[in-house]
C-alpha positions in Angstrom: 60.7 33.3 138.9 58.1 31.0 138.2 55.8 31.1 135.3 52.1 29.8 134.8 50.9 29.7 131.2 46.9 28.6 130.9 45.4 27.8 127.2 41.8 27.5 127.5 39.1 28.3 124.7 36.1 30.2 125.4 33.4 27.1 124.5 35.4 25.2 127.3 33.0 24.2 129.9 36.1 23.2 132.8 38.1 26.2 131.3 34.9 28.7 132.3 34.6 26.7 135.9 38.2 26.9 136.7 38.5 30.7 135.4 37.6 32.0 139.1 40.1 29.8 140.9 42.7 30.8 138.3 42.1 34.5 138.7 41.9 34.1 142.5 45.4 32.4 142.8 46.7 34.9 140.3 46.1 37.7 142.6 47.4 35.4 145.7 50.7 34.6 144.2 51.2 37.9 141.8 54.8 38.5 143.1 56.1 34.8 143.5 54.7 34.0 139.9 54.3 35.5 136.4 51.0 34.6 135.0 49.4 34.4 131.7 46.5 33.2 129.7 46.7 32.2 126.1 43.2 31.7 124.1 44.1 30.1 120.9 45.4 26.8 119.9 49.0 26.4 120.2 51.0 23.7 118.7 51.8 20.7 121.5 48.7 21.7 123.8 46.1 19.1 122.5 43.7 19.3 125.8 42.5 22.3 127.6 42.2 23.4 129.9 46.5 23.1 130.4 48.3 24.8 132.8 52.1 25.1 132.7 54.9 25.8 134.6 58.0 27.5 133.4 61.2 27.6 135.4 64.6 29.6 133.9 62.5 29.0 130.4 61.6 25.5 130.4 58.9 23.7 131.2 58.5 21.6 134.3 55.4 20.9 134.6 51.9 20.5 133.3 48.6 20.0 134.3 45.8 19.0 131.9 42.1 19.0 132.3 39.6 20.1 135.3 41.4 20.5 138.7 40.1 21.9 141.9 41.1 24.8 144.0 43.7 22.9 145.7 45.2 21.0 143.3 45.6 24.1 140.8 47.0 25.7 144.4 49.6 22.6 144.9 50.4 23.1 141.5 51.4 26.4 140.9 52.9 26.7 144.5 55.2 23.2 144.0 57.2 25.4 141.6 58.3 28.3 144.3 62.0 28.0 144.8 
């Protein structure tokens, strides 16, 4: 099964805009995807917001910055075997 991993921080202005989409796709996908969020700085994630995607333990994907609803949506669905 997939997983999504977002790091945000709480002073992140596109982390705070992109929390609704995030939460709404959360509850869309719940049984095609494992989600989590991660509010602290983690070694290798320099920009957040950063979304990744985690397939059989390794990642195979990322996506960095501000997205929209749809490309968050492309992006967590393009992992769905």
């Amino acid at each position: 099964m997939t997983t999504i991993i977002k790091f945000w921080r709480e002073n992140c202005s596109p982390c705070s805009l992109m929390r609704p989409a995030f939460t709404d796709l959360k509850r869309k996908y719940s049984g095609r995807a494992n989600f989590y969020c991660v509010s602290k700085n983690t070694e290798g994630i320099t920009v957040v917001p950063t979304f990744l995607a985690v397939v059989d333990g390794k990642e195979v994907g990322r996506l960095t910055g501000y997205a929209s609803y749809d490309k968050l949506e492309s992006f967590i669905t393009k992992w769905f075997s």
